[in-house]
Structures are given as structure tokens and as C-alpha cells.
C-alpha positions as CSV (number, residue, x, y, z in Angstrom):
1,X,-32.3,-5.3,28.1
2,X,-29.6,-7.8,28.2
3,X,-27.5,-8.0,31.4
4,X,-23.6,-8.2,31.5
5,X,-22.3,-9.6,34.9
6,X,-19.3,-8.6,36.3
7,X,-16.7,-11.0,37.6
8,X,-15.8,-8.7,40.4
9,X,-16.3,-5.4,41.6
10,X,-15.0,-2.4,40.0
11,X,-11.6,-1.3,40.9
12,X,-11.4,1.6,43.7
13,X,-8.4,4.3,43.1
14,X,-5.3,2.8,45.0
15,X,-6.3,-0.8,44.8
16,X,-4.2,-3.2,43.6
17,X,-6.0,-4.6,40.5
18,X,-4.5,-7.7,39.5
19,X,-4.4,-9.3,43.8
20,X,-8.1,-7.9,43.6
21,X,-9.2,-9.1,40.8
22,X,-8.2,-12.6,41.4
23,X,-9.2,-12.9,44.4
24,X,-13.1,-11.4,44.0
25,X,-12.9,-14.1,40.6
26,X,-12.0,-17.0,43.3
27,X,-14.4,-16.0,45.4
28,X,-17.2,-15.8,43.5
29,X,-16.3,-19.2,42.3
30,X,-16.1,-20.6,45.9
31,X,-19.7,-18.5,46.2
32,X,-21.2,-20.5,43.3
33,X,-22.2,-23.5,41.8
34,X,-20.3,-24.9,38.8
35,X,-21.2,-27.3,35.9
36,X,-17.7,-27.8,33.7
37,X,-19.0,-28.2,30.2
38,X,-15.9,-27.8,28.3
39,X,-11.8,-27.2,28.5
40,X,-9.1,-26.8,26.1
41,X,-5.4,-25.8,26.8
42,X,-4.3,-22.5,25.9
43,X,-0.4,-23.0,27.1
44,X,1.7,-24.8,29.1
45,X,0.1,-22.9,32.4
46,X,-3.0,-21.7,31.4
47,X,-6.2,-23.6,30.3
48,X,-9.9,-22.2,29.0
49,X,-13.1,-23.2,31.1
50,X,-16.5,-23.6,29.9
51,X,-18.8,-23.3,33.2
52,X,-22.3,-23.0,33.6
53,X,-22.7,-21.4,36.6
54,X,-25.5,-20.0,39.1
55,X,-24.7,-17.5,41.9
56,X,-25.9,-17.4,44.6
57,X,-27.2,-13.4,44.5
58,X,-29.4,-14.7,41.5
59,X,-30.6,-18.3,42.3
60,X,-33.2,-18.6,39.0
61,X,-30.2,-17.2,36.5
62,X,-28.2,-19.0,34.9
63,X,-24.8,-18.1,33.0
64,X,-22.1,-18.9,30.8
65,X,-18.8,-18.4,32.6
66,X,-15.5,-18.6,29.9
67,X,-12.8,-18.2,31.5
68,X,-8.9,-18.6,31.5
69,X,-7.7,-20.5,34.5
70,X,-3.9,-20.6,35.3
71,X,-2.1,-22.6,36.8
72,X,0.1,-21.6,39.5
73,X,3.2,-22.7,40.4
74,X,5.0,-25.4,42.5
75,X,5.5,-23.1,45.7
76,X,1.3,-23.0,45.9
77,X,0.9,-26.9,45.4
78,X,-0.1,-26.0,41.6
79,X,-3.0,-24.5,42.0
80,X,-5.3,-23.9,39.6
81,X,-7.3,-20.3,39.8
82,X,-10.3,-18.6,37.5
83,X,-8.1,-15.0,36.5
84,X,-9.8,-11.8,35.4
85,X,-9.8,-12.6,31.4
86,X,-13.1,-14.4,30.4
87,X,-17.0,-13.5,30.1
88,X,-19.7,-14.3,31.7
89,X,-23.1,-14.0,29.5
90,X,-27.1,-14.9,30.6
91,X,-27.3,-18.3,29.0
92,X,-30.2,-16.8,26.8
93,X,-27.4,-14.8,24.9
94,X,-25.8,-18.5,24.1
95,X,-27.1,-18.5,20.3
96,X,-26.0,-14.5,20.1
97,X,-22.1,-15.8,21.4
98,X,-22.8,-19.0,18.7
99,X,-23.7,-16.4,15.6
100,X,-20.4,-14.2,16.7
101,X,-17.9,-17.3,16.7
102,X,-19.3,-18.6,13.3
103,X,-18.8,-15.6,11.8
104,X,-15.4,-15.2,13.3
105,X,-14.4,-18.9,12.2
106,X,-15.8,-17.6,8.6
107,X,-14.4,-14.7,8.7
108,X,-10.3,-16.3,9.2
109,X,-11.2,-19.1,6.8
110,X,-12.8,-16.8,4.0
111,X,-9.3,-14.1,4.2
112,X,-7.0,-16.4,5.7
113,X,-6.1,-14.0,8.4
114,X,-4.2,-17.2,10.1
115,X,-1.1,-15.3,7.8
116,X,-1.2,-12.2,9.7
């Protein structure tokens, strides 16, 4: 069966879920090793990361980490941070995330959907 990893834990009742969430994403980036494969801007502050990335919980894996990364602003020193939105998929699923996007590029170029 095919495994979905988590980018952090699961929120606990009375948690603040977006501090939480940001900060178990950073840390599991600081916790892991990184290969950037790809970026493109989303907006003026934010900015999509391609990583291949290996954690250290599962040394022999290997994953595909997309991920928006924002930018924050001048009182941190613009700092850039990994947030909660993105997906991480077992690089085996890469020709299953391949199919989904050509179909999705079809899909907008076949009914124009860029209209809607």
C-alpha cells in the first residue's frame, strides 16, 4: 500500500494550528536532508519548492516534498519558511503525480477552463 507522510503531527484540541503547523514543517526541514530540484514564484511573498528530501526516521526512503514557502517579512530579516500547504509523496508515486498533472494540463487546454 502506498504511504502518505505527514508534514507534522496531527493537531491536538486547543492547539493553535497555524504557530504548530509551521513550526513542526520547519523542523522537520531542519531534521532533514534537502535536494532543491525545482522553484517557481507563486506571488510577491510566496514561492513553490520542489525538494527531494530524506528524513531522518526513514533513512532508505526517499520523497517528493512540494511545497509553498513564504516569505516573511522585514521585522524577521525576510525569512523564508516551508508552510503547511504542499505534499509530500514516496518518490515511487512520481509517474502517478506525472499522469495526474498531464491530465490536468489536458483537461484546462481541451475546455478552456482558464475562462472560469
Amino acid at each position: 500500500m502506498d504511504e502518505i507522510v505527514e508534514s507534522g503531527p496531527l493537531q491536538r484540541a486547543g492547539e493553535n494550528k497555524n504557530t504548530d503547523e509551521k513550526s513542526s514543517v520547519s523542523q522537520n526541514y531542519a531534521e532533514s536532508q534537502n535536494q532543491l530540484v525545482y522553484t517557481f514564484t507563486k506571488n510577491t511573498l510566496e514561492e513553490v519548492r520542489a525538494n527531494i528530501v530524506v528524513f531522518p526516521k526513514r533513512p532508505r526512503s526517499k520523497y517528493l516534498d512540494l511545497r509553498i514557502w513564504q516569505t516573511e517579512g522585514p521585522s524577521s530579516g525576510s525569512i523564508e519558511k516551508p508552510t503547511h500547504k504542499g505534499i509530500c509523496l514516496d518518490i515511487e508515486l512520481l509517474p502517478q503525480l506525472r499522469e495526474a498533472i498531464e491530465a490536468a494540463i489536458a483537461a484546462v487546454e481541451k475546455d478552456d477552463m482558464r475562462s472560469y
